[in-house]
N, C-alpha and C positions, 0 to 999 in steps of 0.2 A: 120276179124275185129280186133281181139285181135290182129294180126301180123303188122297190120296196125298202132293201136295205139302207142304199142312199137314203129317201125318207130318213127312215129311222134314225141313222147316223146326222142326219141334217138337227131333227129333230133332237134327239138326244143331248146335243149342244144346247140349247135352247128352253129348255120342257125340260124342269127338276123331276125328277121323280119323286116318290111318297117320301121316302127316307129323307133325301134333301129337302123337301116343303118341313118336315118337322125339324131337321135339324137349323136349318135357316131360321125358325120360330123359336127355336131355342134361343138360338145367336142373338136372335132380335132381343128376346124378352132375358137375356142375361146382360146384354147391352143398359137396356132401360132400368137394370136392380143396380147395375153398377151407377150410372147416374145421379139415381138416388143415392145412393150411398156414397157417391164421394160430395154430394151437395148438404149430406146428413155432417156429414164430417168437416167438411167447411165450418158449420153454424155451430158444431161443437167444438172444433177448436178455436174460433172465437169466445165460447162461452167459459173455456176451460182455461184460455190467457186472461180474461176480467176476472174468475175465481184464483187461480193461482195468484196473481198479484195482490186480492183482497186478502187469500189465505196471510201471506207475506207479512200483508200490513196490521192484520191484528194478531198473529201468532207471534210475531218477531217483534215487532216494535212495539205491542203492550204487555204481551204475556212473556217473551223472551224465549220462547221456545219453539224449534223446530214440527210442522206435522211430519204426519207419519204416511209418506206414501204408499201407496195401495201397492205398486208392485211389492213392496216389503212384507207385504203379509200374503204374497204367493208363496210356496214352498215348492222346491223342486218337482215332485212328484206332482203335483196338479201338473206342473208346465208341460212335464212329458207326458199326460196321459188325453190336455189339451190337443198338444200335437200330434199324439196318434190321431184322437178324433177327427181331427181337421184332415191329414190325410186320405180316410176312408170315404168321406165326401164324396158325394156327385157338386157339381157345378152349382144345380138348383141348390142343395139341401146349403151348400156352403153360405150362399148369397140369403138364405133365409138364417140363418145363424145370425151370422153378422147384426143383418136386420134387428135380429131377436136380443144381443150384445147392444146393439146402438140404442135398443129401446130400453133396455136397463140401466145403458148408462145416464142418458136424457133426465131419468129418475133418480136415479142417484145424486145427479148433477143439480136437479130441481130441487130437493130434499138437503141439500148442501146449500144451496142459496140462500134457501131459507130459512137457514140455521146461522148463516153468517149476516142474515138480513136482520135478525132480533138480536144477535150479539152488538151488531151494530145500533141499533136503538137502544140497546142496555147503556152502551157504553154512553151513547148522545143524550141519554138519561139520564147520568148517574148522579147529578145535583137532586134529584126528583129523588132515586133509587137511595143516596143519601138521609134526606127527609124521610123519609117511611121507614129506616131503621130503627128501631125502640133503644135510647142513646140518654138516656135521664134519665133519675130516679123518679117513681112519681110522686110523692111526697118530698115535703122540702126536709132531706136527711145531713146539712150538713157540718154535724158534728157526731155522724153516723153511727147512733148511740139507737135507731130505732128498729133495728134490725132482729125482729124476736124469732124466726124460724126459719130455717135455709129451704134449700131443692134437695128432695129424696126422700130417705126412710126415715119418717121420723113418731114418735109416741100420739095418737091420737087422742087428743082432751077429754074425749067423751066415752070411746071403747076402750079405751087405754092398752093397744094392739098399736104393735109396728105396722104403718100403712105408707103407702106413697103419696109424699107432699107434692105435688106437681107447681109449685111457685114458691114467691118470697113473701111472710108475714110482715106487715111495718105495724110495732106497736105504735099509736097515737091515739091524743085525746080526741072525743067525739067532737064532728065538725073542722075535724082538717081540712082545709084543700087537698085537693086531686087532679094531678095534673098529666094531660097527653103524654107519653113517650116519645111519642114521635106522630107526624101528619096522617089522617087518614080519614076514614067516614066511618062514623055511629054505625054499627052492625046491630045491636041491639042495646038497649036502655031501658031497663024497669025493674020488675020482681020478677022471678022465678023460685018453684022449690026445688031447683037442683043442689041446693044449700049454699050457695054464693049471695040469696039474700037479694036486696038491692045492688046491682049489678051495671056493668058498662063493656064493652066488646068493642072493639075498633077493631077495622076492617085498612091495615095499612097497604096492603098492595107488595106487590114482590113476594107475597106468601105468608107473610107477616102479620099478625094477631096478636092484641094484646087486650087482655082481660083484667078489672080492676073490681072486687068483690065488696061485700058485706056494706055498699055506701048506707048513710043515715039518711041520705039525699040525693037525687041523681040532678045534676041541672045540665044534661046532654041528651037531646033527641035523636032517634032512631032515621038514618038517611041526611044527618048533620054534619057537613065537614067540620075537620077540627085541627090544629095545629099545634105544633111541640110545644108544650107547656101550658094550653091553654087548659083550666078547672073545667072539669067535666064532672064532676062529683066532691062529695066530704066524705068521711072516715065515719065509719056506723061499725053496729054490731047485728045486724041485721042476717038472717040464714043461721047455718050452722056456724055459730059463732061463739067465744065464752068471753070474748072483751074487744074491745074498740079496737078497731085496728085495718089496715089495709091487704087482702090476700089479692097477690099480684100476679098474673103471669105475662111468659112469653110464648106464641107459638108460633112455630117453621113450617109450614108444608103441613098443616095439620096435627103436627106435633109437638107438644108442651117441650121446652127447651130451658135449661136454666137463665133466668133471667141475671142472673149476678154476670154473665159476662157482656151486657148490654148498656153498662153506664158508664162506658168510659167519654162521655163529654162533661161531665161534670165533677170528673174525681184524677189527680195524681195518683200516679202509681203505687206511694206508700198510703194513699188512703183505699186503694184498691186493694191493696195487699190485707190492710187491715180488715175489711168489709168483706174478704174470702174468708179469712180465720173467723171471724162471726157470726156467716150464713151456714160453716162448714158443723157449727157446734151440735152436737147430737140430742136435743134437747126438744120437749113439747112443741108441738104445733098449735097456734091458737083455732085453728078450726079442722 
């Protein structure tokens, strides 16, 4: 019995028991989460010092305004109810948290990159993003006498009911030029009876759309680049139409926008001023 014990005693030094084999297993594989996670957090706070100072360089030096850090949109009460959580923890569950925090932020982090990655191509753009603005009149208005119906509600020629004008009318004789707004490609060119008649759609990019109605003529192909000022049409009465003239629009993001606040390359301010009080007149729509 005494040779026994000894054994035992010998052994027991030596020979983990079950409890020790798991907890040693434990140590191990919280060893190797920790690992990862501080080699996780290396690579993101590299990636979060290249963001920070990019945040810097387009927040601050072009837009002039500070972001807004994320801890600022914690609120007390999350932070305490974070730290309880965290306390309650076992070792594994903590180490898979983190994990699970480090994988949201990766994404987060990715999803910001690439948001500062188009800003910055917007900006290395902006000669381009320039050009595709619709910044001319597109008939030649200037003694700005041609302006027959504004943007909004106005009498319809034909139902003779307040309707929505969604552009600007240029009275002119048949066979005007018609000129780009601004750079883009032929989206469509021809007839349609959507009541626009003889028709032209330029597709400028940036979001940008601009539609030029009722032509007598179109002399623009469908998939043709075209540039600011170049004729792409004359002035018809073509569609739902009651006299020669040009119905113009602008659209944003899919949506018709007033075009009167789009010609400031070709007009001073008092003659902009004047061409508001003209388009603003409440007065028939030619189509």
């Amino acid at each position: 019995m005494v040779t026994g014990i000894v054994i035992f005693a010998i052994a027991f030094q030596y020979i983990d028991s079950p409890k020790e084999k798991m907890l040693r297993q434990q140590n191990d594989d919280l060893k190797e989460g920790y690992a990862v996670i501080e080699e996780r957090l290396k690579q993101l706070e590299l990636k979060m010092g290249e963001i920070t100072n990019r945040d810097n360089t387009v927040y601050r030096s072009i837009f002039e305004a500070d972001p807004v850090a994320d801890s600022a949109r914690i609120k007390d009460m999350e932070q305490k109810k974070e730290v309880q959580l965290v306390q309650r923890m076992g070792s594994s569950e903590l180490v898979h948290a983190i994990v699970d925090q480090l994988n949201n932020m990766s994404l987060r982090m990715a999803y910001q990159n690439k948001s500062f990655n188009d800003l910055i191509d917007m900006v290395n753009n902006k000669t381009k993003l320039l050009a595709a603005i619709p910044a001319i009149q597109p008939i030649n208005n200037k003694q700005l006498s041609r302006i027959a119906s504004g943007f909004g509600y106005r009498i319809d020629p034909i139902y003779k009911t307040r309707k929505a004008h969604l552009g600007l009318d240029f009275a002119s004789p048949s066979g005007t030029p018609i000129y780009a707004t601004a750079d883009g490609i032929i989206k469509f060119a021809g007839f349609s009876t959507n009541g626009y008649g003889n028709h032209v759609i330029i597709n400028h990019g940036f979001g940008y759309e601009t539609l030029y109605g009722h032509m007598v003529r179109v002399s623009a192909a469908q998939g043709q680049q075209v540039k600011r000022g170049q004729v792409i049409g004359y002035v018809g009465s073509t569609g739902k139409s009651t006299g020669p003239h040009l119905h113009y629009e602008v659209h944003k993001s899919g949506v018709q926008v007033d075009p009167i606040n789009f010609f400031y390359n070709d007009l001073t301010p008092a003659q902009f001023d004047r061409l508001l009080k003209m388009a603003a007149a409440n007065n028939q729509s030619l189509d």
